[in-house]
N, C-alpha and C positions, 0 to 999 in steps of 0.2 A: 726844675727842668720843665719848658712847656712841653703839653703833650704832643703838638707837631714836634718837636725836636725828636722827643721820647717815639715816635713812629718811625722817622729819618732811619735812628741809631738802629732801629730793629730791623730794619730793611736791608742791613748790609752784611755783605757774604764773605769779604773776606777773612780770615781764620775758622770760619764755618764752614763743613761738611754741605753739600746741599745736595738732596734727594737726586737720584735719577729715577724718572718717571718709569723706564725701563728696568730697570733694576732687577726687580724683585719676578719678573715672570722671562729673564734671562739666567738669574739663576735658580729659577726650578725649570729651567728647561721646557717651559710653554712659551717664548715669543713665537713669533710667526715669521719669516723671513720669507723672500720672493723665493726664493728655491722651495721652501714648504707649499708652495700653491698647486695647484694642477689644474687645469681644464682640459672641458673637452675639446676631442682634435689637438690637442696645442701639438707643438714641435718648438725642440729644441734648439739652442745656438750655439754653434763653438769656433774660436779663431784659428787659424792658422799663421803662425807669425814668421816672421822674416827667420830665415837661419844665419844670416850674417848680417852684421853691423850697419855695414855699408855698401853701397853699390847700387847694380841696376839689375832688373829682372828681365831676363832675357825672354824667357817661355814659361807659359805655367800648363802643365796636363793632366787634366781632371777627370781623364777616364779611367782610371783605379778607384779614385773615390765615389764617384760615381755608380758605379755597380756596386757597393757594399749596400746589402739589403737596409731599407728603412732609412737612405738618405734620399729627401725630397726637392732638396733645390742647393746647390752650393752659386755661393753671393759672391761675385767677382766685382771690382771698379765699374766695368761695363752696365750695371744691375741699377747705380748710383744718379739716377736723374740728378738735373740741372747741376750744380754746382759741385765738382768734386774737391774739394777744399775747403777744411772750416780753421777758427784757428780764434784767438782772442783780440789779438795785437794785430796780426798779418793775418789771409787763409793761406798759411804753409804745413798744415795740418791733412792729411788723404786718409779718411775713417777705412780706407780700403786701399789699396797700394797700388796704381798702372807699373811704373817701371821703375822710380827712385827709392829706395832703401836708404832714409834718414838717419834709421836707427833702430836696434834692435826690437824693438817693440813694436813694429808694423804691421798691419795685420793684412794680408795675404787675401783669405779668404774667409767667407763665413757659412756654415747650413746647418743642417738638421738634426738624439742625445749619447748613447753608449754606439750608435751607427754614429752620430755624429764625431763622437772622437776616433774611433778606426779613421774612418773616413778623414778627416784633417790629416792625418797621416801619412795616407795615401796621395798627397797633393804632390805629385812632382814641380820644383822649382828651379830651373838652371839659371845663376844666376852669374854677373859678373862681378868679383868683388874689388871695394875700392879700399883703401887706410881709411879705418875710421877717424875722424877726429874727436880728440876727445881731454881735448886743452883748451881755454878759453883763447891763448895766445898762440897756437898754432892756426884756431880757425880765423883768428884779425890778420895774418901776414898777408901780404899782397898777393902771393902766388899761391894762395891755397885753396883748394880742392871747394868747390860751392854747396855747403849744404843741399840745399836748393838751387838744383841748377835753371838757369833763367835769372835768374835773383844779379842784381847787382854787386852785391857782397855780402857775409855772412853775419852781418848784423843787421837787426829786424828792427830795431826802434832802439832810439837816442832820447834822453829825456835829461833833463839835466835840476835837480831841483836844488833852490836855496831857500831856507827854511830860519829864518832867526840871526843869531849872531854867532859862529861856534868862539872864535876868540874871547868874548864873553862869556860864553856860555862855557866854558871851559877856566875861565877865570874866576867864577863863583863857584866852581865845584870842588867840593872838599875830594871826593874819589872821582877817580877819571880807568876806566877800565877800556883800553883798548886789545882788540885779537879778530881775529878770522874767521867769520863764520860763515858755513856751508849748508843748505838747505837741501833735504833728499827730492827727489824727483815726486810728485801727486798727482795724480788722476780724479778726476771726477768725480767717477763711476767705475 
Protein backbone atom coordinates (compact mmCIF):
# COMPACT_ATOMS: atom_id res chain seq x y z
CA UNK A 1 0.00 0.00 0.00
CA UNK A 2 1.37 3.52 -0.92
CA UNK A 3 1.84 5.69 1.78
CA UNK A 4 -0.52 8.32 0.32
CA UNK A 5 -3.23 5.69 0.33
CA UNK A 6 -2.03 4.45 3.86
CA UNK A 7 -2.86 8.46 5.05
CA UNK A 8 -6.31 8.38 2.91
CA UNK A 9 -7.33 5.16 5.04
CA UNK A 10 -6.38 6.74 8.39
CA UNK A 11 -8.21 9.84 7.85
CA UNK A 12 -11.49 8.23 7.87
CA UNK A 13 -14.09 8.42 10.60
CA UNK A 14 -16.54 6.34 9.88
CA UNK A 15 -16.82 3.31 12.62
CA UNK A 16 -14.45 5.55 14.61
CA UNK A 17 -15.39 7.23 17.79
CA UNK A 18 -14.12 10.87 17.23
CA UNK A 19 -13.03 13.21 20.17
CA UNK A 20 -15.26 16.03 21.08
CA UNK A 21 -13.15 18.92 21.82
CA UNK A 22 -15.70 19.87 24.38
CA UNK A 23 -15.91 16.80 25.99
CA UNK A 24 -13.94 16.54 28.72
CA UNK A 25 -14.53 20.07 30.63
CA UNK A 26 -18.48 19.42 30.07
CA UNK A 27 -18.09 16.59 31.94
CA UNK A 28 -16.28 17.78 34.86
CA UNK A 29 -18.49 20.45 34.91
CA UNK A 30 -15.98 23.51 33.90
CA UNK A 31 -17.21 24.58 30.34
CA UNK A 32 -18.30 28.15 30.28
CA UNK A 33 -21.71 28.73 28.85
CA UNK A 34 -23.17 32.58 28.00
CA UNK A 35 -25.35 32.15 31.26
CA UNK A 36 -21.88 31.71 33.25
CA UNK A 37 -20.71 35.26 32.27
CA UNK A 38 -21.54 38.42 34.11
CA UNK A 39 -20.71 41.90 33.59
CA UNK A 40 -20.83 44.86 34.88
CA UNK A 41 -24.10 46.82 34.57
CA UNK A 42 -25.40 43.93 32.37
CA UNK A 43 -29.25 43.36 32.43
CA UNK A 44 -31.07 40.58 31.78
CA UNK A 45 -33.64 39.21 29.01
CA UNK A 46 -36.69 37.38 29.14
CA UNK A 47 -39.75 36.86 26.59
CA UNK A 48 -43.13 36.96 26.81
CA UNK A 49 -44.93 34.66 24.51
CA UNK A 50 -48.07 34.54 22.85
CA UNK A 51 -50.88 32.62 25.17
CA UNK A 52 -52.66 31.47 22.17
CA UNK A 53 -51.83 29.78 18.91
CA UNK A 54 -53.45 31.99 16.85
CA UNK A 55 -54.98 35.25 16.46
CA UNK A 56 -54.68 38.94 16.81
CA UNK A 57 -53.54 41.14 19.68
CA UNK A 58 -55.88 43.41 20.45
CA UNK A 59 -54.04 45.55 23.58
CA UNK A 60 -51.03 44.78 25.36
CA UNK A 61 -50.67 46.71 29.26
CA UNK A 62 -47.41 47.13 30.68
CA UNK A 63 -48.13 48.81 33.70
CA UNK A 64 -47.96 45.93 36.09
CA UNK A 65 -44.71 44.92 34.78
CA UNK A 66 -43.47 47.93 34.82
CA UNK A 67 -43.45 48.91 38.36
CA UNK A 68 -41.97 45.42 39.47
CA UNK A 69 -38.67 46.76 41.01
CA UNK A 70 -35.37 46.27 38.85
CA UNK A 71 -37.23 46.21 35.42
CA UNK A 72 -35.47 48.70 33.23
CA UNK A 73 -37.08 48.80 29.89
CA UNK A 74 -39.63 46.21 28.59
CA UNK A 75 -39.10 45.87 24.41
CA UNK A 76 -42.16 46.06 22.44
CA UNK A 77 -42.43 45.89 18.19
CA UNK A 78 -42.55 49.68 18.46
CA UNK A 79 -38.71 49.57 20.00
CA UNK A 80 -37.74 47.58 16.53
CA UNK A 81 -36.20 50.21 13.95
CA UNK A 82 -36.41 49.79 10.29
CA UNK A 83 -37.63 46.51 9.35
CA UNK A 84 -39.87 44.50 11.45
CA UNK A 85 -39.77 41.18 9.62
CA UNK A 86 -37.03 38.85 9.20
CA UNK A 87 -37.41 35.56 7.83
CA UNK A 88 -35.07 33.12 5.34
CA UNK A 89 -37.21 32.35 2.36
CA UNK A 90 -39.96 35.30 2.86
CA UNK A 91 -39.58 38.23 5.97
CA UNK A 92 -42.90 36.57 7.54
CA UNK A 93 -40.98 36.16 10.63
CA UNK A 94 -41.88 39.52 13.61
CA UNK A 95 -38.75 38.77 16.27
CA UNK A 96 -41.48 40.78 18.37
CA UNK A 97 -45.22 40.59 17.61
CA UNK A 98 -47.60 44.10 16.63
CA UNK A 99 -50.90 42.28 16.18
CA UNK A 100 -50.73 38.62 14.28
CA UNK A 101 -50.31 35.63 16.41
CA UNK A 102 -48.71 32.91 13.83
CA UNK A 103 -47.99 30.72 16.35
CA UNK A 104 -47.53 29.73 19.66
CA UNK A 105 -43.99 30.75 19.95
CA UNK A 106 -44.27 34.61 19.38
CA UNK A 107 -42.80 36.68 21.44
CA UNK A 108 -44.83 39.48 22.88
CA UNK A 109 -42.35 41.34 24.65
CA UNK A 110 -38.85 41.44 25.98
CA UNK A 111 -36.82 43.28 29.33
CA UNK A 112 -34.88 43.20 32.13
CA UNK A 113 -33.54 38.76 35.22
CA UNK A 114 -35.55 37.24 38.55
CA UNK A 115 -37.63 41.11 38.12
CA UNK A 116 -37.53 40.21 34.65
CA UNK A 117 -39.50 36.95 34.92
CA UNK A 118 -42.23 38.49 37.45
CA UNK A 119 -42.36 41.13 35.28
CA UNK A 120 -43.07 38.94 31.79
CA UNK A 121 -45.86 37.92 33.81
CA UNK A 122 -47.40 40.74 34.58
CA UNK A 123 -47.75 41.64 30.75
CA UNK A 124 -51.53 41.82 30.15
CA UNK A 125 -52.58 40.64 26.59
CA UNK A 126 -56.28 40.78 25.35
CA UNK A 127 -56.26 39.03 22.57
CA UNK A 128 -58.62 37.81 19.79
CA UNK A 129 -58.30 34.28 19.11
CA UNK A 130 -58.54 32.57 15.80
CA UNK A 131 -58.43 28.26 14.87
CA UNK A 132 -55.13 27.56 14.66
CA UNK A 133 -54.03 25.68 11.81
CA UNK A 134 -52.23 23.03 12.09
CA UNK A 135 -52.44 20.65 8.99
CA UNK A 136 -50.49 21.12 5.91
CA UNK A 137 -53.83 20.55 4.06
CA UNK A 138 -56.19 22.64 5.89
CA UNK A 139 -53.82 25.71 5.49
CA UNK A 140 -53.62 24.87 0.97
CA UNK A 141 -57.67 24.99 0.98
CA UNK A 142 -58.90 28.07 -0.71
CA UNK A 143 -61.06 29.49 2.04
CA UNK A 144 -58.59 29.20 4.73
CA UNK A 145 -57.77 31.37 7.26
CA UNK A 146 -54.11 33.34 6.12
CA UNK A 147 -51.26 32.70 8.02
CA UNK A 148 -50.04 35.86 7.32
CA UNK A 149 -52.53 38.14 6.61
CA UNK A 150 -51.74 40.45 3.63
CA UNK A 151 -49.99 37.37 2.01
CA UNK A 152 -51.63 36.02 -1.04
CA UNK A 153 -52.02 32.50 0.24
CA UNK A 154 -50.42 30.40 2.63
CA UNK A 155 -47.77 29.09 0.79
CA UNK A 156 -44.34 30.94 0.86
CA UNK A 157 -42.20 29.42 -1.73
CA UNK A 158 -42.63 26.60 -4.48
CA UNK A 159 -39.56 24.91 -5.63
CA UNK A 160 -39.89 22.05 -7.61
CA UNK A 161 -36.50 20.00 -7.96
CA UNK A 162 -35.44 17.04 -10.44
CA UNK A 163 -32.50 15.41 -9.54
CA UNK A 164 -31.32 12.36 -11.76
CA UNK A 165 -33.54 9.58 -13.08
CA UNK A 166 -35.72 8.00 -10.07
CA UNK A 167 -37.18 5.26 -12.55
CA UNK A 168 -33.74 4.24 -12.90
CA UNK A 169 -32.50 4.86 -10.10
CA UNK A 170 -34.98 2.69 -8.60
CA UNK A 171 -34.47 0.12 -11.12
CA UNK A 172 -30.71 -0.51 -10.03
CA UNK A 173 -31.61 -0.64 -6.48
CA UNK A 174 -31.50 -3.82 -4.78
CA UNK A 175 -33.58 -2.21 -1.48
CA UNK A 176 -35.87 0.53 -1.99
CA UNK A 177 -37.34 1.81 1.41
CA UNK A 178 -40.20 4.05 1.24
CA UNK A 179 -42.26 5.89 4.61
CA UNK A 180 -43.08 9.42 5.98
CA UNK A 181 -41.02 11.44 7.43
CA UNK A 182 -41.49 14.42 9.84
CA UNK A 183 -38.96 16.92 11.00
CA UNK A 184 -39.37 18.65 14.57
CA UNK A 185 -39.54 22.31 14.59
CA UNK A 186 -35.46 24.20 15.06
CA UNK A 187 -34.46 27.34 16.03
CA UNK A 188 -31.22 28.97 15.71
CA UNK A 189 -30.62 30.28 18.83
Amino acid sequence: MAAEEKDVMEMQVVGHEVPRVDGLTKVKGSAVYGDDIVLKDMLYGVCRYADIAAGRVEEIDLDAALQVPGVVKIATWRDVPGESHIGVVMADYPPLVNENIAFLGDVIAAESYEAACQAADKISVRYTPFEPITRVEDALKSDAQLIHPGSASNVINHHHTIKGDIDAGFAASSHIFEREYEVGYQEHA
